[in-house]
C-alpha positions as CSV (number, residue, x, y, z in Angstrom):
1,X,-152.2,-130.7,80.8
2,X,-149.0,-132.7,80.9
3,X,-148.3,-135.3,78.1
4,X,-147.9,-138.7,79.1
5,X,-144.6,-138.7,76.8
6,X,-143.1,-135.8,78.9
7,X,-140.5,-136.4,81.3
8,X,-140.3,-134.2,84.3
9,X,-137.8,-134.7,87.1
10,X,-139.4,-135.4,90.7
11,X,-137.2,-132.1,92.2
12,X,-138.8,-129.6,89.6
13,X,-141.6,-127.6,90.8
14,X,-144.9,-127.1,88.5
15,X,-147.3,-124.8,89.3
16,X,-151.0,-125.0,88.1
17,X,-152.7,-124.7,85.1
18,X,-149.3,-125.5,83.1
19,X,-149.5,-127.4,79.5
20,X,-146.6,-129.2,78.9
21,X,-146.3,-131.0,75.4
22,X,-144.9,-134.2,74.2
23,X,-141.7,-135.6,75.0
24,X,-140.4,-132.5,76.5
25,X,-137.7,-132.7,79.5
26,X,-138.3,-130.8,82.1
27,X,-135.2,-131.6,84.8
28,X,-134.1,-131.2,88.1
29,X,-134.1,-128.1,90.0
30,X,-136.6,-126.5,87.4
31,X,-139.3,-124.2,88.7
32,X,-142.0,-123.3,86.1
33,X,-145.2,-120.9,87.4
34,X,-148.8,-120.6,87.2
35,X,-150.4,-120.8,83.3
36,X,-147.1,-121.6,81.8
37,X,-147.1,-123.3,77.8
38,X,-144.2,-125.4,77.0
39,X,-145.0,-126.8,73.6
40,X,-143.6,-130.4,72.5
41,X,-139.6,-131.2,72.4
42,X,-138.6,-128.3,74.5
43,X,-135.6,-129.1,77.1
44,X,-135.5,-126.8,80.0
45,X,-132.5,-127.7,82.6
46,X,-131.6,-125.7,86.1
47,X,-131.2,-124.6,88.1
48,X,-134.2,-122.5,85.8
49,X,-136.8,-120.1,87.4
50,X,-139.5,-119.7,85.1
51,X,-142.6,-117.0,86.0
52,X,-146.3,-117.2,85.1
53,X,-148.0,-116.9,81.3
54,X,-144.7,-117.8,79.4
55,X,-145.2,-119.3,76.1
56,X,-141.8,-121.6,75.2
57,X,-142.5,-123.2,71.4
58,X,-141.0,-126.1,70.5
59,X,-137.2,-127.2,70.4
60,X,-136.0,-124.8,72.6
61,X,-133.3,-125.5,74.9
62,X,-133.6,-123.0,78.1
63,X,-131.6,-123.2,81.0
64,X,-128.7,-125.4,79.4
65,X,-124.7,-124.9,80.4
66,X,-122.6,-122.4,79.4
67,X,-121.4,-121.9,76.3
68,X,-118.2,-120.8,78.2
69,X,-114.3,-122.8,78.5
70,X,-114.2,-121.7,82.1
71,X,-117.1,-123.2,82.9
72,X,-116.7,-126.3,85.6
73,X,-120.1,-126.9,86.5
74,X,-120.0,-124.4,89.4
75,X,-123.1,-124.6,91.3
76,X,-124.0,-121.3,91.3
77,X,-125.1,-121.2,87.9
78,X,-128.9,-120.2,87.6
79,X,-131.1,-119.1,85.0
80,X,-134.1,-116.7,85.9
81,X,-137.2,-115.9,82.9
82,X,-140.1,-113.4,84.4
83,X,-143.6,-113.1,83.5
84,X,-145.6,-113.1,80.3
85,X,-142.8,-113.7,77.8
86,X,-142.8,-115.7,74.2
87,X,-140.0,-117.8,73.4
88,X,-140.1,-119.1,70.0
89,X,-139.0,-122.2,68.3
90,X,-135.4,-123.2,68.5
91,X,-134.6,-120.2,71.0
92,X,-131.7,-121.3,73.3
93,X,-131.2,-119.6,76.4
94,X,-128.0,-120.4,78.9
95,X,-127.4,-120.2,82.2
96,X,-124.7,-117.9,84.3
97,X,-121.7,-118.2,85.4
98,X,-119.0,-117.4,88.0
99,X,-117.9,-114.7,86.2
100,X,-121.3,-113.0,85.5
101,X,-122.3,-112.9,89.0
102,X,-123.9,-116.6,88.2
103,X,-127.1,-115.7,86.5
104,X,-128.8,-115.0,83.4
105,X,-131.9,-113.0,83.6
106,X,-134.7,-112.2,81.7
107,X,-137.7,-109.9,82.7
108,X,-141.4,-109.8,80.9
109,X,-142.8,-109.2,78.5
110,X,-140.5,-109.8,75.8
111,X,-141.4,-111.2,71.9
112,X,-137.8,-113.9,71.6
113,X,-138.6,-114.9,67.8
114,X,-137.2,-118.1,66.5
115,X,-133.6,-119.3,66.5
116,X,-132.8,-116.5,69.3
117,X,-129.5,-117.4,71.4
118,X,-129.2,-115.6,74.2
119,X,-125.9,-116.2,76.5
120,X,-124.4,-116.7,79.7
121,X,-124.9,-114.1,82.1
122,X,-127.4,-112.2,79.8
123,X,-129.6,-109.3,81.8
124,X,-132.8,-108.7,79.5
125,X,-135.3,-106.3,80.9
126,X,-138.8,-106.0,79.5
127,X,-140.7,-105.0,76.7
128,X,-138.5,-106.3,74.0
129,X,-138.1,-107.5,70.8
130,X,-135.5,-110.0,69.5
131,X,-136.1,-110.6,65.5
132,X,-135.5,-114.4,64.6
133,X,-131.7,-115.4,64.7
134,X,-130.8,-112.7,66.8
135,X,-127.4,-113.5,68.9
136,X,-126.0,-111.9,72.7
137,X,-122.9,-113.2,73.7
138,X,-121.8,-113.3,77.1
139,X,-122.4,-110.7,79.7
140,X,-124.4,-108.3,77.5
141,X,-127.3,-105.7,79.1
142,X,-130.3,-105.3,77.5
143,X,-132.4,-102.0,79.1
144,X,-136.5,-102.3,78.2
145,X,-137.9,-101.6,75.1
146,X,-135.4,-102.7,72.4
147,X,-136.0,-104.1,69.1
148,X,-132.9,-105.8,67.8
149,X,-133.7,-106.6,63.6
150,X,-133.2,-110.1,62.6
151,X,-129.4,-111.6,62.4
152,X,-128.2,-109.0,64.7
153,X,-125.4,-109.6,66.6
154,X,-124.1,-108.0,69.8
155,X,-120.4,-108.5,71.3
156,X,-120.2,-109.5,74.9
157,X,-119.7,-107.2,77.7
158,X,-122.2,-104.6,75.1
159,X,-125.0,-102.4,76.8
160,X,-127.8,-101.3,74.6
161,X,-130.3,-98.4,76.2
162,X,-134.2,-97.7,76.2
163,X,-135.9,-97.8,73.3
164,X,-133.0,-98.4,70.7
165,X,-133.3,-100.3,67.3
166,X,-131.0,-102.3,65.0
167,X,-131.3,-102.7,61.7
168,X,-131.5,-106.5,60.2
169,X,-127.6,-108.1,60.7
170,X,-126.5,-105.4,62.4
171,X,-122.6,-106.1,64.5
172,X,-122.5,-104.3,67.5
173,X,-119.3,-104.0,69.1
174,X,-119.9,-101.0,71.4
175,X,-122.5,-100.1,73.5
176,X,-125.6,-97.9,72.0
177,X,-127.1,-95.3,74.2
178,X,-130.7,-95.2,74.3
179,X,-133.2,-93.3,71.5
180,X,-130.7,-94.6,68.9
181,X,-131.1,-96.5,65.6
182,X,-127.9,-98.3,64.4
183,X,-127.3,-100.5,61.7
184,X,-124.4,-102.0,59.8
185,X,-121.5,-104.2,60.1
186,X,-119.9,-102.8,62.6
187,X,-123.3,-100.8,63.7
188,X,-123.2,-97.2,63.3
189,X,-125.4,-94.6,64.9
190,X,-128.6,-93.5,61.8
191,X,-130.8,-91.1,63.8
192,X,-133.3,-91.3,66.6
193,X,-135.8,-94.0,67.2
194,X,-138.4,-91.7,65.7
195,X,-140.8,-94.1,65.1
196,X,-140.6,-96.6,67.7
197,X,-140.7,-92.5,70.3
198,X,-144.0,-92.0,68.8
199,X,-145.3,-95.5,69.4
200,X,-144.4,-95.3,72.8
201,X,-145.9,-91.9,73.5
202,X,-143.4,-89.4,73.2
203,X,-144.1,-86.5,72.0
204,X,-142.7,-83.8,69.4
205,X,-141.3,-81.5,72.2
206,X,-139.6,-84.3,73.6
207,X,-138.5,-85.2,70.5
208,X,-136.9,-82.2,69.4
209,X,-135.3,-82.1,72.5
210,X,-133.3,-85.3,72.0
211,X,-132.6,-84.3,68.4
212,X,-131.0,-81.7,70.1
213,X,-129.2,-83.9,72.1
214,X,-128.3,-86.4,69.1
215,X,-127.1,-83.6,66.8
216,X,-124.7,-82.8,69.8
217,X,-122.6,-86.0,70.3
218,X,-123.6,-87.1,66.5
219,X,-123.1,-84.0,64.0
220,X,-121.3,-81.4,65.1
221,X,-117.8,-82.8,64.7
222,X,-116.7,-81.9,68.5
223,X,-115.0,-84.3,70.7
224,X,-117.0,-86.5,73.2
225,X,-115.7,-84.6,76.2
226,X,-117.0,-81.4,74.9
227,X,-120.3,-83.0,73.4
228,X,-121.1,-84.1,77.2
229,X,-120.3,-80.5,78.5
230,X,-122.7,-79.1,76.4
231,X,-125.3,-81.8,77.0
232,X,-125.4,-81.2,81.0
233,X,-127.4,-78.1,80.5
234,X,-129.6,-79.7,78.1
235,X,-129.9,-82.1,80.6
236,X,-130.7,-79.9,83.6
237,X,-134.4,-79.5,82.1
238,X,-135.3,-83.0,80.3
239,X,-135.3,-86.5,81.9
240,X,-134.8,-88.2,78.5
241,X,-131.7,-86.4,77.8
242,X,-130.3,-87.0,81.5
243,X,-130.9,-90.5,80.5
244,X,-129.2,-90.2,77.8
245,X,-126.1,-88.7,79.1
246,X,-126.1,-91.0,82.0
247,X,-125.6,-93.6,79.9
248,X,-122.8,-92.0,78.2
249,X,-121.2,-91.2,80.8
250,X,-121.2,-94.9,82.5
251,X,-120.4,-96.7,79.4
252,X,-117.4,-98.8,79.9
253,X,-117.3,-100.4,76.4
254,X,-117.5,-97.0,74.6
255,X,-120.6,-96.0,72.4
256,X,-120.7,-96.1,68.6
257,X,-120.1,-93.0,67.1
């Protein structure tokens, strides 16, 4: 169902079995798929890619300009949101830019609670959870399964890894490696995910063995350098702690610690 009070733009692209409410604007160079919701008063600009199943609550603004000085109205400037996600109400949601390899991206899955900004050249994978008023700046990484607590705030140019947690108004600054809770202003590392682990399956052997792995970087007062020395045999015989050094390893920003 479309509402006679909408207004969609004759380039964008609706596929079937998509509600849209009352006086939404839907504009030019929009693409929205199969068994999409957008509820009443919700702007969506483009160039915008939006999958199937998406549920986008009212006031949003998705797929809107840069929040960014540099930005000239470059063409190449997209916005892509998968499958199957929730946006809630007064979530906005920007496009990329030149800089950022000229998109923002978004995968599935993913619960976006209310007043959620997420910026310019954003990659969000799947599976997560942004509490309401949570913040990315520009260029910032989100891997799958992350819960960020509400008013959390993440620096640009931050990469946060599987299955980590903030706490509510956490300030991250540097990137978090994955299994991690942090929490604080700036963030600091509290222990392993335990909970959200166990939700997900993991089970105690694995989970010792990335205690293991935590108490090395975390607690036992040794530089970096050394902690990651000692972690590549750890490494040699679980996946989750390869991941986990990998990530390490390729951070540019520097992890918390």
């Amino acid at each position: 169902m479309i509402h006679p009070t909408a207004v969609i733009d004759s380039c964008a692209k609706i596929g079937e079995n998509v509600d849209i409410g009352p006086f939404s604007i839907i504009g030019a160079d929009v693409e929205i798929g199969n068994g999409t919701t957008v509820a009443s008063h919700v702007v969506i600009n483009g160039p915008t890619t939006i999958g199937k199943d998406n549920r986008i609550y009212q006031f949003s603004s998705i797929g809107e300009n840069p929040q960014d000085k540099k930005f000239a109205g470059a063409i190449e400037s997209t916005l892509y949101i998968g499958d199957s996600n929730t946006i809630r109400e007064f979530c906005s949601i920007n496009r990329g830019t030149a800089g950022g390899g000229g998109i923002t991206r978004i995968g599935n899955d993913n619960w976006i609670m209310a007043y959620v900004h997420i910026a310019h050249d954003c990659i969000v994978g799947n599976s997560n959870i942004f509490s309401n008023n949570a913040t990315l700046a520009g260029h910032v990484i989100i891997d799958d399964y992350v819960t960020l607590g509400g008013f959390t705030g993440v620096h640009q140019f931050c990469t946060l890894g599987k299955y980590c947690f903030s706490a509510i108004s956490s300030v991250i600054v540097k990137d978090i490696p994955p299994f991690l809770i942090v929490s604080g202003n700036t963030a600091k590392p509290g222990g392993l995910n335990r909970v959200g682990l166990e939700r997900h399956g993991m089970n105690k052997d694995r989970l010792n063995t990335l205690r293991k792995a935590y108490k090395i970087v975390y607690r036992e007062g040794i530089l970096l350098k050394d902690a990651l020395e000692k972690l590549d045999t750890l490494a040699a015989d679980s996946e989750d702690v390869a991941l986990f050094l990998k990530f390490i390893k390729s951070s540019k920003r520097g992890i918390v610690r």
